[in-house]
N, C-alpha and C positions, 0 to 999 in steps of 0.2 A: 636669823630673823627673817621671815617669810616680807620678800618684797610684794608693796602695795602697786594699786596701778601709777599711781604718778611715779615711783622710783623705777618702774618695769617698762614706760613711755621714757626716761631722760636715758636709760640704758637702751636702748637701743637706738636713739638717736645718736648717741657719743660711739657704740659699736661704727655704728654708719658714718660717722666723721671719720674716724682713725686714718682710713685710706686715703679719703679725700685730704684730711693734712697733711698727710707723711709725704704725700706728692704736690703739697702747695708751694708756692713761693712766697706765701706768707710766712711759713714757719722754718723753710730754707733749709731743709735737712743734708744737704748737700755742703751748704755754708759751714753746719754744725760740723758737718765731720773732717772739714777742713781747719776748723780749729774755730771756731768762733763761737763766742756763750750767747747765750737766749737769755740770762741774769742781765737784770735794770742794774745801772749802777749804783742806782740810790740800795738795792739791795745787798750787793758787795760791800760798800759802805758803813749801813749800819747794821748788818748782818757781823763784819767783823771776820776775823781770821775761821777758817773752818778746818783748817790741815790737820791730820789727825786725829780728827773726830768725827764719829759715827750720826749719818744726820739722815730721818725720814721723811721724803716729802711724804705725804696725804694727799690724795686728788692730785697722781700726777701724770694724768692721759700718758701720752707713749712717752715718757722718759726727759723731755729733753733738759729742762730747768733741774731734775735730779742730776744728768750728769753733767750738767755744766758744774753743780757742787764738786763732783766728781774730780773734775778738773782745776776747783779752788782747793782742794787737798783733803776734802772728807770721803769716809768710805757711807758710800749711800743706800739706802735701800728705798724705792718706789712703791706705795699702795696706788691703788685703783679698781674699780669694781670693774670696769672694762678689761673680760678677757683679751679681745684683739688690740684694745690698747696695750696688755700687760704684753703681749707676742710680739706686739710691734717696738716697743723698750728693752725687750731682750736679744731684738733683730737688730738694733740702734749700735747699743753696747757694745754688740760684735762686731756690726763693723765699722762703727767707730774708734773700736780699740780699747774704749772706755771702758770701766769695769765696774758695774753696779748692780744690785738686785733687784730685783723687780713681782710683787707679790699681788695676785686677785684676790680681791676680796670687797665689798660691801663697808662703806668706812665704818657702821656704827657695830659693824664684825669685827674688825679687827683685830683684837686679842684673841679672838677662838684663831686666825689664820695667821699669826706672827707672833712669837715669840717672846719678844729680845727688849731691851728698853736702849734708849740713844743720849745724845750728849746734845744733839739739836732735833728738836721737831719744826716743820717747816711747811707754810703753805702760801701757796703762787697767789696771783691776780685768776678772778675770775672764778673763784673756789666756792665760796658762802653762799652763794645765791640757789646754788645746788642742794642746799642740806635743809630740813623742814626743821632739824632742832637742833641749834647752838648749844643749849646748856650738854646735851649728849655728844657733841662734837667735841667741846672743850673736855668731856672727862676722858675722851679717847686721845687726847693733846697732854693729859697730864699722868694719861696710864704709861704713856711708852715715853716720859721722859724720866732720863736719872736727877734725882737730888743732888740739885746743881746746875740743873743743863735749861738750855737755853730754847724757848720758843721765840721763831721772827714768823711775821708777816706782812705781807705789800698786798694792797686788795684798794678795791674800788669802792668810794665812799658809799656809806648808803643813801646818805642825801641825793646823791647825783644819780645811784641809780632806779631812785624814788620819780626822777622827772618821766613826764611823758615822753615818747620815743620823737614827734616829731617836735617836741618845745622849738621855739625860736629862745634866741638869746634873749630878748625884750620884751614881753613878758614873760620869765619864766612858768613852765606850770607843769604843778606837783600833780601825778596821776596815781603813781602805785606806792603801797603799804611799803612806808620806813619803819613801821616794827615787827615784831615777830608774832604777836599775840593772834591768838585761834589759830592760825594760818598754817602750823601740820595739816588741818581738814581740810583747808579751803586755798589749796594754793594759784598762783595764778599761771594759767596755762597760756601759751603759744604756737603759734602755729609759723614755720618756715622752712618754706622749700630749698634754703642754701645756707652755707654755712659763715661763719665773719671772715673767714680765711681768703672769701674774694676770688674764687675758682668760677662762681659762676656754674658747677654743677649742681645740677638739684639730687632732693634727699625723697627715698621715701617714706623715711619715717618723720615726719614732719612738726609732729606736735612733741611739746616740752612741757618743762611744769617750773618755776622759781619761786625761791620765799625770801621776805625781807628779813632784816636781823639789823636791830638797831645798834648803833655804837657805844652806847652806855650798856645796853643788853648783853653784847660782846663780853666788854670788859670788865663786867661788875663779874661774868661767869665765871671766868677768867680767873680772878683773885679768888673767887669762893673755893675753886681747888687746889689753892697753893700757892699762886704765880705771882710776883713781885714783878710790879711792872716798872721797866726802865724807862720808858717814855712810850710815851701816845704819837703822832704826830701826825699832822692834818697837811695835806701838797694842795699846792692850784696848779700843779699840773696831771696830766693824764698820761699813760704808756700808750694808749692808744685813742685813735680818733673818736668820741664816743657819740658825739653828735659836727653835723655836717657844717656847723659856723663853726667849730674848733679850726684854730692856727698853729701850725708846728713851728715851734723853736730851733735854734741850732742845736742843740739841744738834744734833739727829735724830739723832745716830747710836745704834747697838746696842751694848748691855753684856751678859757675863756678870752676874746679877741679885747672887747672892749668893759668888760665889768669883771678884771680878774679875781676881786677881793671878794665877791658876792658867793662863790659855790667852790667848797671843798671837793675835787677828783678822786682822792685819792688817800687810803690815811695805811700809816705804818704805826707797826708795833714791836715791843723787843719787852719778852718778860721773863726770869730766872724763874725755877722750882725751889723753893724754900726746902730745905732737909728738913 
């Protein structure tokens, strides 16, 4: 599939990340290969046992949440349309010792450049906002799953990430598109010179492109290709800091401080492929 300008602007900004993360202390790659996972535990959790099964993340920049899997006991294979992400996942693997595959490709490509069907499909925090069309996301989520196998996801609500960037906690206030409708054509662009990793180097590929995708949008896709959903579930908490009034927990994770009931973070998913 011939990439448009906005999928040809968000690749080269994530090319230009790659270096800047693999040497942040955001993402610790040092920590990583000292033994430590990059997996939330709410993900461990209700992700469930992975040992001896075959499991693909989708969207998974250099590697490190595939082989943390790696290291819960499935054998992994990594997509990503970032080449120097995919080189930097297979630079990871090596010397981390971890042993995982790692494939380039264009997500809504993906069966022209992979093969194989899996036992888990799998997609991190921070993934969705990337893609201009869900319902084509989800049929690439139920092409490489086997009858049987399990789809999970942790991702960031779309409510929360419908608020304006600089909301105050009191009034909140709703700025960008919680659905997905028109918005392949008209997506909303960005413009920043550094990355959330917190380095503090600047980029020069600076502009992005994001689309909303509602939670019922999601999940209605979802079931239209098979998927028996084991549960929805909605957090008030966040993995990461997402706005500057958030309070961390012991926990580590992020609260709304003083209206925790009011705004959904963060929502998980866990759904079977029906034979």
């Amino acid at each position: 599939m011939p990439m448009d300008e906005y999928s040809a602007a968000n690749l080269a900004q994530w090319d230009e990340r790659v270096d800047i993360h693999y040497r942040s202390d955001f993402y610790g790659v040092e920590r990583f290969k000292a033994g430590e996972t990059t997996l939330e535990p709410l993900e461990r959790e209700e992700m469930g046992s992975v040992e001896g099964k075959s499991l693909l993340h989708l969207q998974c920049h250099f590697g490190m949440d595939t082989l943390s899997w790696a290291r819960e006991g499935a054998d992994v294979t990594g997509l990503d349309f970032s080449p120097l992400a995919i080189e930097a996942a297979r630079k990871l693997s090596n010397e981390s010792g971890v042993p995982g595959r790692f494939v380039e490709s264009e997500l809504y490509d993906a069966p022209e450049a992979l093969d194989a069907n899996f036992d888990v499909v799998y997609t991190g925090l921070g993934a969705l906002c990337w893609l201009p069309d869900i319902r084509g996301w989800v049929q690439i989520v139920g092409h490489f799953l086997k009858p049987g196998g399990v789809f999970y996801i942790l991702e960031g609500h779309p409510i929360m990430w419908a608020l304006d960037d600089d909301t105050p906690e009191e009034p909140m206030h709703i700025r960008w598109p919680y659905f997905e409708t028109d918005q392949p054509q008209n997506p909303e662009g960005w413009d920043d010179d550094e990355t959330y990793s917190g380095t503090g180097e600047k980029m020069q590929n600076t502009r992005s492109y994001n689309w909303g995708h509602g939670l019922g949008e999601i999940v209605t896709a979802l079931i239209d290709v098979g998927l028996k959903i084991e549960f929805l579930h909605e957090h008030k908490t966040c993995a990461w800091r997402a706005y500057p009034w958030m309070v961390k927990g012991d926990d580590d994770l992020w609260r709304v401080p003083n209206h925790p009931d009011r705004l959904p973070l963060m929502w998980s998913l866990r759904a079977v492929k029906e034979a």
